[in-house]
C-alpha positions as CSV (number, residue, x, y, z in Angstrom):
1,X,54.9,81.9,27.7
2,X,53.6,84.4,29.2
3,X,51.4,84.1,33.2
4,X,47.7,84.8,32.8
5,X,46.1,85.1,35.7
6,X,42.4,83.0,33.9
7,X,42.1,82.3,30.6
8,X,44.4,81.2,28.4
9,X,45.6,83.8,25.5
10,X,47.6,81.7,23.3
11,X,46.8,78.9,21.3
12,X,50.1,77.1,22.3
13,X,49.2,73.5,23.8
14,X,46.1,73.3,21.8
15,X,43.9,76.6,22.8
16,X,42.7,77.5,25.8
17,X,45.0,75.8,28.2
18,X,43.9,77.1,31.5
19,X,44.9,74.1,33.7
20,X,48.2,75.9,34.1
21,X,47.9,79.3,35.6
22,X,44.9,80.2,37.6
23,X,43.3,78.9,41.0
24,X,42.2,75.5,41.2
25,X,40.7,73.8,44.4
26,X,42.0,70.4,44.0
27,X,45.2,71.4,43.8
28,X,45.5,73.8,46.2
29,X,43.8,71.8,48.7
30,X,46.2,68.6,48.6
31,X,48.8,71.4,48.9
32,X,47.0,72.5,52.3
33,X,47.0,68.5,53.3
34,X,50.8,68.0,52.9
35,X,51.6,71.4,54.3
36,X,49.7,70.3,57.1
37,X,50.9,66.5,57.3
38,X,54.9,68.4,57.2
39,X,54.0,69.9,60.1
40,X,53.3,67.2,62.3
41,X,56.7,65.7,61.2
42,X,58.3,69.0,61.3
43,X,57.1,71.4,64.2
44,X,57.1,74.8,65.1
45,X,60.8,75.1,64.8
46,X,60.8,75.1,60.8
47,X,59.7,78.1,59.5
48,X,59.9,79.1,55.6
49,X,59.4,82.7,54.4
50,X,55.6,83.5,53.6
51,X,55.3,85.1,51.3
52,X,58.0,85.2,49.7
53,X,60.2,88.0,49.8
54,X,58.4,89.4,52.5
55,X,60.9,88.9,55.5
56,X,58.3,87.4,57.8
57,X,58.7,83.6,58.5
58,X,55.9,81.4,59.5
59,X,55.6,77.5,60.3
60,X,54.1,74.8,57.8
61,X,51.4,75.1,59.4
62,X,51.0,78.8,59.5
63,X,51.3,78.9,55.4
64,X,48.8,75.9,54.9
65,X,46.4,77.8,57.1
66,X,47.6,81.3,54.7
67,X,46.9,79.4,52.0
68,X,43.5,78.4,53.5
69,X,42.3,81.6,54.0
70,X,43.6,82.9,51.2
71,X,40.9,80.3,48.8
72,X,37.9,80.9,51.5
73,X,38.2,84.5,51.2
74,X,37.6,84.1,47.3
75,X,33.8,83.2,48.7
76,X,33.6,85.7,52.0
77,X,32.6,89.4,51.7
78,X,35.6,91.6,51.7
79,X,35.7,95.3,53.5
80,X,33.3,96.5,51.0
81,X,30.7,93.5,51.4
82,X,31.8,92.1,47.8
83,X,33.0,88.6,47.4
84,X,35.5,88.5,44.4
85,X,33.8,85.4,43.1
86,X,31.3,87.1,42.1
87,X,33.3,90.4,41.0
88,X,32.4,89.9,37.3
89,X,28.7,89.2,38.1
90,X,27.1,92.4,39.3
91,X,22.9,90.9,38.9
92,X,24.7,87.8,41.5
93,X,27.0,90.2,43.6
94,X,24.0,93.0,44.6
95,X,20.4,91.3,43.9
96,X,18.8,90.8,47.3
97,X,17.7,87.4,46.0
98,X,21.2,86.1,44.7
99,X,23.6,87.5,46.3
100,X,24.1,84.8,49.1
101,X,23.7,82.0,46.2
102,X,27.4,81.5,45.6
103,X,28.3,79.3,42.9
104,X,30.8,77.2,42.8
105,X,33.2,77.8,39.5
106,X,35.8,75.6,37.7
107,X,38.5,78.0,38.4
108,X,39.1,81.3,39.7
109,X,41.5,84.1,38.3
110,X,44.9,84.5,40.2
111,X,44.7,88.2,40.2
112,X,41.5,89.0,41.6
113,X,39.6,85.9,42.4
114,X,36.7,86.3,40.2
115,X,34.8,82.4,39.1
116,X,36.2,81.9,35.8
117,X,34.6,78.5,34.0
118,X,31.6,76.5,34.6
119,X,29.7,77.7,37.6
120,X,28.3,74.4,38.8
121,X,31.9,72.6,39.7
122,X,30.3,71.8,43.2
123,X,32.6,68.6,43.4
124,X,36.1,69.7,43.7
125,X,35.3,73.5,44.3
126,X,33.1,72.5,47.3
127,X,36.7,71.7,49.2
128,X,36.2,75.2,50.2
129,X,33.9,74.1,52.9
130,X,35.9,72.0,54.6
131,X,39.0,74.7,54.7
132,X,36.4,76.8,56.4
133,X,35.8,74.2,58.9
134,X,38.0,74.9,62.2
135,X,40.6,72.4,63.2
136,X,40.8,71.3,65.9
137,X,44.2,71.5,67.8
138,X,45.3,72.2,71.4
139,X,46.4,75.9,70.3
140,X,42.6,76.5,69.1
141,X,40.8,79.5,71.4
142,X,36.9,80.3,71.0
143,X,36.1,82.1,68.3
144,X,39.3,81.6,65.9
145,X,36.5,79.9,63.4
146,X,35.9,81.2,59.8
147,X,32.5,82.7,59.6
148,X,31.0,82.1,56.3
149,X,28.5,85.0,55.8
């Protein structure tokens, strides 16, 4: 079986079986939760390669927050002031009266982040606004806050 990165392209499993491949908030976030409860038990002194391969190591804490950013930046305006949500959406991505609507989609493709499913999943894909939210922690400084523009 081949990876792809949103829809399904095999009828193996009965059709369209997207639950296995591309980005899904729910899942993702109670991956950020126990990162983040490991942590606490583990410290700064365990460190796992992130990403892997890469030859940099980072604490649980440091890959739950990766992770974090990694899902919030699906929604945030990249370099070029496009959000990859909206990638496949060109009307939503550049109209001065949508483009700050952001829907909230079943899923999102693993390769480039665009919404992929319903758009109105505003229950488990509205977990995004709470990775946004700062945490609070002695190491926090002033301004280390994701800005959601």
């Amino acid at each position: 079986m081949r990876y792809a990165p949103a829809e399904s392209q095999s009828n193996l499993f009965g059709g369209n079986s997207n639950w296995r491949g591309p980005i899904w908030f729910p899942v993702n976030y109670l991956i950020i939760e126990s990162l983040q409860k490991f942590h606490h038990y583990y410290g700064d002194t365990f460190k796992v390669e992130c990403p892997t391969g890469s030859g940099q190591y980072l604490t649980i804490e440091q890959v739950a927050e990766e992770i974090s950013n990694r899902l919030a930046n699906i929604f945030l305006r990249n370099d070029e002031g496009r959000r990859p949500v909206l990638d496949q959406y060109p009307q939503l991505q550049n109209a001065a009266h949508f483009r700050d609507y952001i829907p909230f989609f079943e899923y999102f493709c693993g390769d480039t982040g665009r919404g992929v499913g319903a758009s109105h999943q505003t229950g488990w894909t509205a977990l995004v606004a709470k990775l946004l939210m700062p945490r609070k922690h002695e190491s926090a400084s002033p301004g280390d806050e994701h800005r959601f523009e």
